[in-house]
TORGUMAR-70703 format. One record per residue (C-alpha): chain; residue number from 1; y negated, z, x negated. Coordinates in Angstrom, 2 decimals, always signed. Layout:
+--------+-----+---------+---------+---------+
: chaine : num :       Y :       Z :       X :
+--------+-----+---------+---------+---------+
:      A : NUM :       Y :       Z :       X :
...
+--------+-----+---------+---------+---------+
This chain:
+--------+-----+---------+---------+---------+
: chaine : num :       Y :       Z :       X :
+--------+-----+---------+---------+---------+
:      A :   1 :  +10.19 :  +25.10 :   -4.04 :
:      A :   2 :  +12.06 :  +21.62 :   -4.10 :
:      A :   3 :  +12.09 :  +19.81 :   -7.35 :
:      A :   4 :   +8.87 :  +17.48 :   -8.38 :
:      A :   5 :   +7.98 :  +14.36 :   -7.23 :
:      A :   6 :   +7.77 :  +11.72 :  -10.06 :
:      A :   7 :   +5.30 :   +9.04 :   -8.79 :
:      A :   8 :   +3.28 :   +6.19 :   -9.56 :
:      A :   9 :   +0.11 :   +4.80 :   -8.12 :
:      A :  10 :   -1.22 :   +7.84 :   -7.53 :
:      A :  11 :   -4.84 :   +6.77 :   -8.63 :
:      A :  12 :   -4.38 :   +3.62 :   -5.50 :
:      A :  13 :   -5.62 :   +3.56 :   -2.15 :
:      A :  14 :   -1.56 :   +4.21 :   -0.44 :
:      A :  15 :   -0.48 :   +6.49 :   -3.31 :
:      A :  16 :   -3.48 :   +8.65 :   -2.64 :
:      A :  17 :   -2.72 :   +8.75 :   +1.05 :
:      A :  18 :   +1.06 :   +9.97 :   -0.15 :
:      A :  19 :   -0.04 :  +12.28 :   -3.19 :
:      A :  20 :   -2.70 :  +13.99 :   -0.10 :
:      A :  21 :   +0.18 :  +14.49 :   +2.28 :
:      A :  22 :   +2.62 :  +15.80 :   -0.70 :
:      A :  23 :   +0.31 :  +18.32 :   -1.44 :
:      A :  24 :   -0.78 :  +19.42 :   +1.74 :
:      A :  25 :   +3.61 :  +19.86 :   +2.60 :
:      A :  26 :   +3.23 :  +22.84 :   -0.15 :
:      A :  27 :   +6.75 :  +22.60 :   -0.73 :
:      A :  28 :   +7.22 :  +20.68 :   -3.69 :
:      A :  29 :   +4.90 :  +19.77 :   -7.19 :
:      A :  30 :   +4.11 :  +15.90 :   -7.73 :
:      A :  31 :   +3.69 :  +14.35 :  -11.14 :
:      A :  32 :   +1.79 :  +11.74 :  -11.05 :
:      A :  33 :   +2.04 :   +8.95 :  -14.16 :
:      A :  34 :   -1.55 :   +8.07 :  -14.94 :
:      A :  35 :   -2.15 :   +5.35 :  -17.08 :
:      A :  36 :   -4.74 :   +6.27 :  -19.62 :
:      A :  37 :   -5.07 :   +7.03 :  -23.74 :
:      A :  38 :   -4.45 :  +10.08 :  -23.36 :
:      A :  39 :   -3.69 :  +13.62 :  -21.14 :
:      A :  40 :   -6.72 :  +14.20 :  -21.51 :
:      A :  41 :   -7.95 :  +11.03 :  -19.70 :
:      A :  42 :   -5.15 :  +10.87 :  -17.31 :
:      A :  43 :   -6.31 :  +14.50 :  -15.85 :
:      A :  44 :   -9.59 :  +13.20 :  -15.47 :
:      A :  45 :   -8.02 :  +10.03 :  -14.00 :
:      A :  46 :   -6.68 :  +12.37 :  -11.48 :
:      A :  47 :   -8.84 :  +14.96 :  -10.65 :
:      A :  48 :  -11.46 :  +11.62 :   -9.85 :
:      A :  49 :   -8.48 :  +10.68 :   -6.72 :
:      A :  50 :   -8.06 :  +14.26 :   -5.91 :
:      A :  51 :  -12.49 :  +14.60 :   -5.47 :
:      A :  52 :  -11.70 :  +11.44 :   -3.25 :
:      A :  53 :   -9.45 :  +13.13 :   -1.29 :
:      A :  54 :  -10.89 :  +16.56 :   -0.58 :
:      A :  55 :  -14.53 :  +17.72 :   -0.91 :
:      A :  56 :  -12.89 :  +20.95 :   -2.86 :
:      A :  57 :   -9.36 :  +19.82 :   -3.87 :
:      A :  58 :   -8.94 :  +23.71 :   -5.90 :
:      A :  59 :   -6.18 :  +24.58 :   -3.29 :
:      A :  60 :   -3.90 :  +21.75 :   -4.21 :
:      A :  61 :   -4.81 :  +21.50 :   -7.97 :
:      A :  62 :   -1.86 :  +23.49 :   -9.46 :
:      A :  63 :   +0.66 :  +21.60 :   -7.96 :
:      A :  64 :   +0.30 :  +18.71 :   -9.69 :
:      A :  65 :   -0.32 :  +17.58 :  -12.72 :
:      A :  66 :   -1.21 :  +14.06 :  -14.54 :
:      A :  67 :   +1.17 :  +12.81 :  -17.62 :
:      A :  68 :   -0.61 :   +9.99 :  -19.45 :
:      A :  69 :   +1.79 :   +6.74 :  -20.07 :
:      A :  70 :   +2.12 :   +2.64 :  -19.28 :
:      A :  71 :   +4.25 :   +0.89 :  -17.12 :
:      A :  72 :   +3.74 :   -2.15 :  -19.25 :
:      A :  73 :   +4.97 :   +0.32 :  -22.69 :
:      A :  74 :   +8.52 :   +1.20 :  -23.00 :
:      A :  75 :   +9.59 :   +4.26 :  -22.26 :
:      A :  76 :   +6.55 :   +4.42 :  -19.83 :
:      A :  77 :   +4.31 :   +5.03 :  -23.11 :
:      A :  78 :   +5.79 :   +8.52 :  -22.74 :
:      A :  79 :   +6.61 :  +11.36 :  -25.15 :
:      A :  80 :  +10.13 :  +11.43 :  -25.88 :
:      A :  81 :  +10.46 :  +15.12 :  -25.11 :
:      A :  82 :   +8.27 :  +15.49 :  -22.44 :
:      A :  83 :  +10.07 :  +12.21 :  -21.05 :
:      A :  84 :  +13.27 :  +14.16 :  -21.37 :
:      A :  85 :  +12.39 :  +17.48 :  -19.39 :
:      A :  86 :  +10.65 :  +15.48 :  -16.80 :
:      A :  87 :  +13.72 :  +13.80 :  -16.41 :
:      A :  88 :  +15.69 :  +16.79 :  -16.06 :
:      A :  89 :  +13.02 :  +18.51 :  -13.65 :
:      A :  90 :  +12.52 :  +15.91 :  -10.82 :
:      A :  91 :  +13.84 :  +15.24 :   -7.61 :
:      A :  92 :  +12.41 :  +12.02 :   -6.11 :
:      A :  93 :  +10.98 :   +9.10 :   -8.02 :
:      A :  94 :   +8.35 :   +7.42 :   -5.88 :
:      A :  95 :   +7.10 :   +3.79 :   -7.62 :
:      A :  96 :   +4.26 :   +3.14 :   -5.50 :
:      A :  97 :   +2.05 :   +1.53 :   -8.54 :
:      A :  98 :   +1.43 :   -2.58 :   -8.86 :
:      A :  99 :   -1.20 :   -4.66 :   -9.93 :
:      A : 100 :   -2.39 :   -6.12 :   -6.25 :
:      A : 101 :   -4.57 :   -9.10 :   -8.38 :
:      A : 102 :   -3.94 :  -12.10 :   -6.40 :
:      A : 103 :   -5.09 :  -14.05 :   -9.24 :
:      A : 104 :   -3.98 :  -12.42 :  -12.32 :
:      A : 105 :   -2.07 :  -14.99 :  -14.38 :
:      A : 106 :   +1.90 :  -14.91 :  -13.97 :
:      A : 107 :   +3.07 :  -13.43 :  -17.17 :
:      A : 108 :   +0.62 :  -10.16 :  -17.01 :
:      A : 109 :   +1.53 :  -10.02 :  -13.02 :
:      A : 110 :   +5.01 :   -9.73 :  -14.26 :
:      A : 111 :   +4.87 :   -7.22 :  -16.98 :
:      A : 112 :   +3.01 :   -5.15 :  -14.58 :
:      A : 113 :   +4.84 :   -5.77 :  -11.10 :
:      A : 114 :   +8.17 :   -6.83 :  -12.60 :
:      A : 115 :   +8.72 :   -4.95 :  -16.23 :
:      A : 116 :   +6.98 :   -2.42 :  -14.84 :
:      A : 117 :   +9.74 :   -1.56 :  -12.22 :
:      A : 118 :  +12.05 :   -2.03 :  -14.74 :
:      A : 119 :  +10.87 :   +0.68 :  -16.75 :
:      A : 120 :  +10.81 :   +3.34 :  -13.66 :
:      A : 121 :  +14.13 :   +2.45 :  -13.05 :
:      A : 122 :  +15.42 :   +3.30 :  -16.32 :
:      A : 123 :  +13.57 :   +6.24 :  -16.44 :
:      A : 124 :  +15.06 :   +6.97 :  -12.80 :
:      A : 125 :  +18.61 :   +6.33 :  -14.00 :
:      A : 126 :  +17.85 :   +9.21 :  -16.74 :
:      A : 127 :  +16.88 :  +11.44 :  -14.38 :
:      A : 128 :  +19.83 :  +10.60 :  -12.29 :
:      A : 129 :  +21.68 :  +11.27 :  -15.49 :
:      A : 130 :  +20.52 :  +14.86 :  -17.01 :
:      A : 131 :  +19.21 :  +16.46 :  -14.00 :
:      A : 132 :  +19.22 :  +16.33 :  -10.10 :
:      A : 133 :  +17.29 :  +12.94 :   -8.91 :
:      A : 134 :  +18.12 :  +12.39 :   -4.92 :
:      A : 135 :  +16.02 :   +9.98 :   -4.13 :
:      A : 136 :  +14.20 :   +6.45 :   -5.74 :
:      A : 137 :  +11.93 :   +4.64 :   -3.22 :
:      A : 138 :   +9.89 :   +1.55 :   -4.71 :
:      A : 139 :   +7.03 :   +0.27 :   -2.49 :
:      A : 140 :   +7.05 :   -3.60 :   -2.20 :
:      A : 141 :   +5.10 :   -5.66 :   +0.06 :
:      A : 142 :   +5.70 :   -7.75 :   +3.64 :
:      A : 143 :   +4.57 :  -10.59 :   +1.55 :
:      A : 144 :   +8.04 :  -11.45 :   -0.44 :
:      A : 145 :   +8.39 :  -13.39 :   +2.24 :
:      A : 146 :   +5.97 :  -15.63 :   +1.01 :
:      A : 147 :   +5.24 :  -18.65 :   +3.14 :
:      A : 148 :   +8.55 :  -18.67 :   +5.09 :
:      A : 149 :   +7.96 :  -19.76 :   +8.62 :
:      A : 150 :   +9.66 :  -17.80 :  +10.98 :
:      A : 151 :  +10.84 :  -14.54 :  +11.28 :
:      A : 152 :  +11.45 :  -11.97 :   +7.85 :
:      A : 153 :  +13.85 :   -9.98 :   +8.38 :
:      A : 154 :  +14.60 :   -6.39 :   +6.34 :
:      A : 155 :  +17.40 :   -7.73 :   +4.93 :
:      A : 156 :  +16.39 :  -10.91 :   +3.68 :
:      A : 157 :  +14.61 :  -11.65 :   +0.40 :
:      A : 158 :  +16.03 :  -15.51 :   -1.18 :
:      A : 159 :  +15.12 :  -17.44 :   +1.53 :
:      A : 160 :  +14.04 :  -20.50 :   -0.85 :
:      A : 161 :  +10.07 :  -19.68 :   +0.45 :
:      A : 162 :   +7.18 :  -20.56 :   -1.68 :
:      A : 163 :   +4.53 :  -18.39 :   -2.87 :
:      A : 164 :   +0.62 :  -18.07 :   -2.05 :
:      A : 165 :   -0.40 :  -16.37 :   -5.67 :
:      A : 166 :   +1.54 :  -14.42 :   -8.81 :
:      A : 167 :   +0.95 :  -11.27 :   -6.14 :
:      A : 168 :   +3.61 :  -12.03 :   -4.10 :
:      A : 169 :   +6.26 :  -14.00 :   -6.37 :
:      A : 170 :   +5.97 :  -10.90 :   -8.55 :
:      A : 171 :   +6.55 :   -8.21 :   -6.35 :
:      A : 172 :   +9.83 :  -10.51 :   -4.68 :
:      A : 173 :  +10.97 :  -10.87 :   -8.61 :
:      A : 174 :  +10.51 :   -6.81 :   -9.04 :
:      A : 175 :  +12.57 :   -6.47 :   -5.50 :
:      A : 176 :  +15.26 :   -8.28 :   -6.65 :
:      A : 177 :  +15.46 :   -5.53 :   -9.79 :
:      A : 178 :  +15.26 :   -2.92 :   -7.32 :
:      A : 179 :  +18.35 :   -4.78 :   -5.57 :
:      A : 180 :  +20.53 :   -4.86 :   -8.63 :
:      A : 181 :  +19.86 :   -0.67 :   -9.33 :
:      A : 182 :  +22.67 :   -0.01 :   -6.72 :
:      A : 183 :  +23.85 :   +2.84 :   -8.55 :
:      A : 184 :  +20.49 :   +4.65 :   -7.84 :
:      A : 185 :  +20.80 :   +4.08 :   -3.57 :
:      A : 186 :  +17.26 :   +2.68 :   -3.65 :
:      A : 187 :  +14.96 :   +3.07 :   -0.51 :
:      A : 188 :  +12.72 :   -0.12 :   -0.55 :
:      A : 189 :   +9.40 :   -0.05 :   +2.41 :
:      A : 190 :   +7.18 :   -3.52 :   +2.45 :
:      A : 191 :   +4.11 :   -2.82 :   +4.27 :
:      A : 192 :   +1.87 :   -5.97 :   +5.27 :
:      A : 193 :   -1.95 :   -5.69 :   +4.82 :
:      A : 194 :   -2.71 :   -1.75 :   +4.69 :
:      A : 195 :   -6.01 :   -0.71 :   +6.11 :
:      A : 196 :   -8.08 :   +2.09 :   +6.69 :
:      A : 197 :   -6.91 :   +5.52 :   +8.28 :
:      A : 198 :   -5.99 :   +4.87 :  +12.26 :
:      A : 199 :   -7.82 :   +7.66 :  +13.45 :
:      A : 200 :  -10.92 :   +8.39 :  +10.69 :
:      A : 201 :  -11.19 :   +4.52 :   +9.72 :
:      A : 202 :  -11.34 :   +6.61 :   +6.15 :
:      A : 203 :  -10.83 :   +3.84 :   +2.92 :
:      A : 204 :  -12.00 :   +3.57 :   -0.76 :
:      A : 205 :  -11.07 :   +0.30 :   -0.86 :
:      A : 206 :  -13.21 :   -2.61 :   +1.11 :
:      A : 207 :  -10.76 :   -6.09 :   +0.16 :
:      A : 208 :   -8.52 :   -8.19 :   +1.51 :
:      A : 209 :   -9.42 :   -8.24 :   +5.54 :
:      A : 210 :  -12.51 :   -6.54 :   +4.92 :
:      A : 211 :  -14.23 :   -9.21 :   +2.85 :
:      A : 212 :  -14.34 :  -11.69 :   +6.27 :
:      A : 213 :  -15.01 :   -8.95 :   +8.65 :
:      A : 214 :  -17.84 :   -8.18 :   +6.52 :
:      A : 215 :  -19.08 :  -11.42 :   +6.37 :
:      A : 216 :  -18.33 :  -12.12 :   +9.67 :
:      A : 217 :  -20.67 :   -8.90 :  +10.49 :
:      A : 218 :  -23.58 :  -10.59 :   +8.51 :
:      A : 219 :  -23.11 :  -14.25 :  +10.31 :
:      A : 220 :  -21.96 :  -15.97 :   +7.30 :
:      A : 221 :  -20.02 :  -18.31 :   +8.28 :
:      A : 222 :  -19.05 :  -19.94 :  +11.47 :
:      A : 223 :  -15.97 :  -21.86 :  +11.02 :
:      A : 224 :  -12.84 :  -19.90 :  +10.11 :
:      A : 225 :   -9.67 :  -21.76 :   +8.28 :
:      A : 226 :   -7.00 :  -20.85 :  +10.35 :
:      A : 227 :   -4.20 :  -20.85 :  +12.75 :
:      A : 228 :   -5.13 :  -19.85 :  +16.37 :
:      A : 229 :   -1.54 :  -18.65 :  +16.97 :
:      A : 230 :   -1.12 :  -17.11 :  +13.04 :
:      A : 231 :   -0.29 :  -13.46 :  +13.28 :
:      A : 232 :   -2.42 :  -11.65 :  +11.07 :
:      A : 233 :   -0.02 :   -8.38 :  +10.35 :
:      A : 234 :   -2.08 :   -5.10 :   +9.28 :
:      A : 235 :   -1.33 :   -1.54 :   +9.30 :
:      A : 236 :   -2.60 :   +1.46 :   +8.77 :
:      A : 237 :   -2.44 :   +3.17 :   +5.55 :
:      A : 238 :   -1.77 :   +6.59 :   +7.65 :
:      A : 239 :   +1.26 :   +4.92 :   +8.56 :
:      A : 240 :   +2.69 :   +3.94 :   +5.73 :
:      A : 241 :   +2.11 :   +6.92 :   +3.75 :
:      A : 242 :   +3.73 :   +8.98 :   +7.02 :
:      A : 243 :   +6.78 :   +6.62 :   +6.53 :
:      A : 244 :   +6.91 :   +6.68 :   +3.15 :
:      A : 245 :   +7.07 :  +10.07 :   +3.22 :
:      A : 246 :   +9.60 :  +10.76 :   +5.67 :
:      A : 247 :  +12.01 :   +8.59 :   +3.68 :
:      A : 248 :  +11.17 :  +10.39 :   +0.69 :
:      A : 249 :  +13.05 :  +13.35 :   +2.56 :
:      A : 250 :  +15.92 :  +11.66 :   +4.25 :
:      A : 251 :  +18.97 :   +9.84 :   +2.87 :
:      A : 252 :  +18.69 :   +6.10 :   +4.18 :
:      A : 253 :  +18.61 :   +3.67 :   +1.89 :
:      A : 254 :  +17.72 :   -0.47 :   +1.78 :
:      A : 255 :  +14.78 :   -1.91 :   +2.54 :
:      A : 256 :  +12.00 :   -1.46 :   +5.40 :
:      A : 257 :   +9.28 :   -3.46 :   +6.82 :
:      A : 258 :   +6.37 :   -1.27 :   +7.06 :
:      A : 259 :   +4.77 :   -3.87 :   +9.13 :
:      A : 260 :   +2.98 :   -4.46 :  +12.93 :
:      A : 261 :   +5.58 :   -6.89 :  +13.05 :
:      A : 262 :   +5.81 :   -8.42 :  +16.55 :
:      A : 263 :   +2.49 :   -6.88 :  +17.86 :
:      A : 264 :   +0.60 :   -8.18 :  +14.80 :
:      A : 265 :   -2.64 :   -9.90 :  +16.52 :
:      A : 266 :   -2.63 :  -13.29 :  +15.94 :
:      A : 267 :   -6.06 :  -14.93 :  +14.84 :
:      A : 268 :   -7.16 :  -15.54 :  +17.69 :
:      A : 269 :   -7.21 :  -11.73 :  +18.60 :
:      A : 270 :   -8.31 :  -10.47 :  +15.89 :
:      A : 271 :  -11.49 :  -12.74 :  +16.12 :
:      A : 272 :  -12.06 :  -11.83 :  +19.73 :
:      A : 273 :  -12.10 :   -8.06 :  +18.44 :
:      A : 274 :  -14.81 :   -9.59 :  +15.98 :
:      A : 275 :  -17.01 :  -11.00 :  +18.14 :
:      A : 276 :  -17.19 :   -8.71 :  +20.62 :
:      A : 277 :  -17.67 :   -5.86 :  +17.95 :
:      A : 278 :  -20.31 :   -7.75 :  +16.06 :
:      A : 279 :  -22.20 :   -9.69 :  +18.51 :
:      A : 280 :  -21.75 :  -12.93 :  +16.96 :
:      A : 281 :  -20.84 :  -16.34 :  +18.34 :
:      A : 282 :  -17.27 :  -17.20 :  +18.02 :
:      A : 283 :  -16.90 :  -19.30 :  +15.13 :
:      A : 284 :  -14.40 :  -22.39 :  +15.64 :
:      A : 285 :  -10.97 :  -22.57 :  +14.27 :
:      A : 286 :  -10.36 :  -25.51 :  +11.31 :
:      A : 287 :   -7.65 :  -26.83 :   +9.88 :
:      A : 288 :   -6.68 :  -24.67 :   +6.73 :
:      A : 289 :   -7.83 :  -26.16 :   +3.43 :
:      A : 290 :  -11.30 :  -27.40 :   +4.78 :
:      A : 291 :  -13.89 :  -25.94 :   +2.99 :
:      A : 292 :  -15.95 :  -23.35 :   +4.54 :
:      A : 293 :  -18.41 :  -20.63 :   +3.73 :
:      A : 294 :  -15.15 :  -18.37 :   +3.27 :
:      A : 295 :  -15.26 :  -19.94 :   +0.24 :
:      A : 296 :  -16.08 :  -17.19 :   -1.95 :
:      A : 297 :  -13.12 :  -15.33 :   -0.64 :
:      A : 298 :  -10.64 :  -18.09 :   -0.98 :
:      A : 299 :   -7.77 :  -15.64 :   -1.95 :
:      A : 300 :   -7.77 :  -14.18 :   +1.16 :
:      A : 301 :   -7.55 :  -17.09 :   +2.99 :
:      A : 302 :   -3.91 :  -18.33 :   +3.09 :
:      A : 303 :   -3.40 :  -14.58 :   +4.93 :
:      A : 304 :   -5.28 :  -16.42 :   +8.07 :
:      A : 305 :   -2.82 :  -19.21 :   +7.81 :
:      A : 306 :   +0.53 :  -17.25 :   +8.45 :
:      A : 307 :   +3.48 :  -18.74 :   +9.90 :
:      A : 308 :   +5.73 :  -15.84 :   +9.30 :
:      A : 309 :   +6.62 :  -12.64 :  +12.03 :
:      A : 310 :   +7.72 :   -9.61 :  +10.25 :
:      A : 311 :  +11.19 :   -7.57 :  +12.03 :
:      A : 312 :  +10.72 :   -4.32 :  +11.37 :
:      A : 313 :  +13.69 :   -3.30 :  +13.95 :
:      A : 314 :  +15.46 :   -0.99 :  +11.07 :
:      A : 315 :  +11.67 :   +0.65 :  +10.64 :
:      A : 316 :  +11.41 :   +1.52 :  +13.93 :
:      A : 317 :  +15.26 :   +2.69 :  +14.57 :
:      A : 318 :  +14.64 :   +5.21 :  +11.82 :
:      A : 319 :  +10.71 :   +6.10 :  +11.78 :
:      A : 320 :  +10.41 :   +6.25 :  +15.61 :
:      A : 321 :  +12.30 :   +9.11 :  +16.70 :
:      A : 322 :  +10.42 :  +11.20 :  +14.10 :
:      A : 323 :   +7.48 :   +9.89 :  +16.06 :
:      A : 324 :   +6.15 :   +7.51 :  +12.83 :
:      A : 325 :   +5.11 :   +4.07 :  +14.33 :
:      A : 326 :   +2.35 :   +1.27 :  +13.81 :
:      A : 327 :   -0.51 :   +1.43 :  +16.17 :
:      A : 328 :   -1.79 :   -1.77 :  +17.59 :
:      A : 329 :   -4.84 :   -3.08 :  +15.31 :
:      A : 330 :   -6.66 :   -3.36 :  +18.62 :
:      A : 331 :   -6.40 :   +0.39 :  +19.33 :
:      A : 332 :   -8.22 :   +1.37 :  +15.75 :
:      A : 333 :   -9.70 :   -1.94 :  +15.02 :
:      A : 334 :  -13.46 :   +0.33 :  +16.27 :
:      A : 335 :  -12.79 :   +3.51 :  +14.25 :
:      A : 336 :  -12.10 :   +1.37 :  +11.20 :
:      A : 337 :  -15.69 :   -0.49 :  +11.19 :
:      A : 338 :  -17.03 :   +2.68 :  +12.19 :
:      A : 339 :  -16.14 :   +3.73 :   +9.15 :
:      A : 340 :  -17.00 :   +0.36 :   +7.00 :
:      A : 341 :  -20.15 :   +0.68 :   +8.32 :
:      A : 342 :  -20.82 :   +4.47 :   +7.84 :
:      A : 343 :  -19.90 :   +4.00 :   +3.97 :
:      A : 344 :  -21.84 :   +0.68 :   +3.96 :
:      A : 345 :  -18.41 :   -1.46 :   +3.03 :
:      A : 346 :  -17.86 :   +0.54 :   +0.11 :
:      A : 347 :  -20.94 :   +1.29 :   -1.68 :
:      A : 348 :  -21.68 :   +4.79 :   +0.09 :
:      A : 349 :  -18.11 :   +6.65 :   -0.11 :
:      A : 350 :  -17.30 :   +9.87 :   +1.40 :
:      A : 351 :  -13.53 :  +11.96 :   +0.32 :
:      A : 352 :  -11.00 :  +11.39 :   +3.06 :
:      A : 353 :  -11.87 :  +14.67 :   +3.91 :
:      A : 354 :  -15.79 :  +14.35 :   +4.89 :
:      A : 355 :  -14.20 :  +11.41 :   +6.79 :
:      A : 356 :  -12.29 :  +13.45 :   +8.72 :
:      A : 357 :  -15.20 :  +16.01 :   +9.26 :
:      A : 358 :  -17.44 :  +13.17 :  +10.21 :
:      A : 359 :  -15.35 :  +12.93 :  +13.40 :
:      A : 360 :  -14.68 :  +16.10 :  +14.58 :
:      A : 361 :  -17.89 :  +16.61 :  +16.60 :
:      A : 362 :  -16.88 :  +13.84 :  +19.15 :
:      A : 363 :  -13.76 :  +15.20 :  +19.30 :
:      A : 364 :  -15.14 :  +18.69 :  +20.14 :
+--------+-----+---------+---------+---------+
């Protein structure tokens, strides 16, 4: 077996996706730091995200395990000893946990998001230290780039852009900790908006672009502030945890834009692929900042407004030959309301794995 995975976020929508293919590798145990009182709690904590990944999840149950701590504590809120042999044990250290508030005020984003990353690193530099880490990958987001117009490159991050909410200026602050960690050859992936699963349309978590398709669906509204020509950049979350996990195993290092990039649909697009899904008229286009019955959603709606085109040419020089790329959005865009509406936008769930089942008599 290879040494343990250290991660965080396990108990998120991506970090599940990640933990599920970890696990079903076999090769290697996963550790999974689970905020919560106590062990006791964090097992629970995980064997909840391990019922939401497999209808029986007994197979992959003894290969990993839940240790109860806080980003926001030092020391991770960990026991000194068992801090110690963890640190010794593990191979990889995977920080794939943030607070994704929008509107959570600036200080808590940044003890979270920030502190938070500062604390993994430390605890990655003692691994590096008494035992054999390889590898630290911290997952950051497309949206460092704030509101920069133009194209983001991979290797840009001060480009004197302004942010939308305490989301994104946090997660650019933590990057810019990650940056100064040299000494630990970080791997750094931004993916844009993740959605559902390309192929099942499988998610536990109906926000962000679902909250105006949804409404969309239900004819609430029919004016839309946007930008015809704004790209609207999603992925899915199989393809981010597939990339993810493929740098986990390989040796290159700096930062990634897990992104559509260039062959993100612009808003225009993406509402055709509305309307002709749903049936409804096409609601007009108005200038960003009128009001609108998007309203009620109004932290989701600067991500219709985007000036910005992600590069993700250092993605795809690395993650295509191992055949790992983006789909188009238009290509899944059915399976993934298919899905939505299956599970009712959230409120009846199936496991990733009755997801999965749910498909395969069509395929047959």
């Amino acid at each position: 077996m290879r040494p343990p995975v250290f991660m965080t976020g396990a108990t998120g929508f991506l970090g599940m996706e990640v933990l599920a293919r970890l696990l079903e590798a076999g090769d290697r145990d996963v550790v999974c730091l689970v905020r919560a009182a106590d062990q006791g709690a964090a097992e629970a904590r995980l064997d909840a995200v391990l019922e939401t990944l497999w209808s029986d999840p007994q197979p992959y149950r003894s290969r990993v395990r839940a240790v109860a701590g806080d980003l926001t504590t030092p020391g991770l809120g960990m026991d000194v000893v068992e801090r110690t042999v963890l640190a010794e044990e593990v191979g990889t250290v995977l920080h794939c946990a943030a607070s994704i508030s929008f509107d959570l005020p600036l200080e808590e984003a940044r003890q979270i998001n920030v502190e938070g990353t500062r604390e993994m690193i430390g605890f990655a530099r003692e691994a590096k230290a008494l035992g054999r880490l390889e590898r630290f990958l911290h997952v950051s987001t497309a949206y460092v780039a704030g509101a920069y117009p133009g194209t983001f490159g991979e290797g840009q991050l001060v480009a004197g852009q302004q942010f939308r909410n305490t989301y994104e200026q946090t997660k650019w602050e933590a990057e810019q900790v990650v940056a100064e960690a040299d000494d630990l050859s970080p791997a750094v992936v931004r993916p844009s908006i993740v959605m559902g699963e390309s192929d099942s349309g499988w998610t536990p978590a109906f926000n962000v672009l679902y909250w105006p398709l949804r409404a969309f669906s239900r004819g609430l509204f029919d004016t839309v502030p946007a930008l015809a020509h704004g790209r609207v950049d999603v992925v899915p979350v199989d393809y981010v945890a597939d990339g993810i996990v493929y740098l986990l195993d390989h040796s290159e290092t700096g930062v990634f834009n897990l992104v559509a990039g260039h062959e993100a649909p612009t808003v225009d697009e993406l509402i055709a692929m509305g309307t002709e899904r749903f049936g409804r008229p096409r609601p007009e286009l108005v200038e960003p900042g009128e009001p609108t019955a998007l309203a009620d959603g109004e932290v989701y709606v600067p991500y219709f407004d985007m000036k910005v085109v992600f590069d993700d040419s250092r993605a795809r020089e690395v993650l295509e030959p191992a055949g790992i790329r983006a789909p188009r959005l238009a290509d899944y865009f059915g399976a993934l309301i298919d899905y939505a509406e299956t599970a009712r936008w959230g409120k009846r769930p199936m496991s990733r794995q009755a997801a999965r089942e749910r498909m395969e008599p069509a395929a047959a």
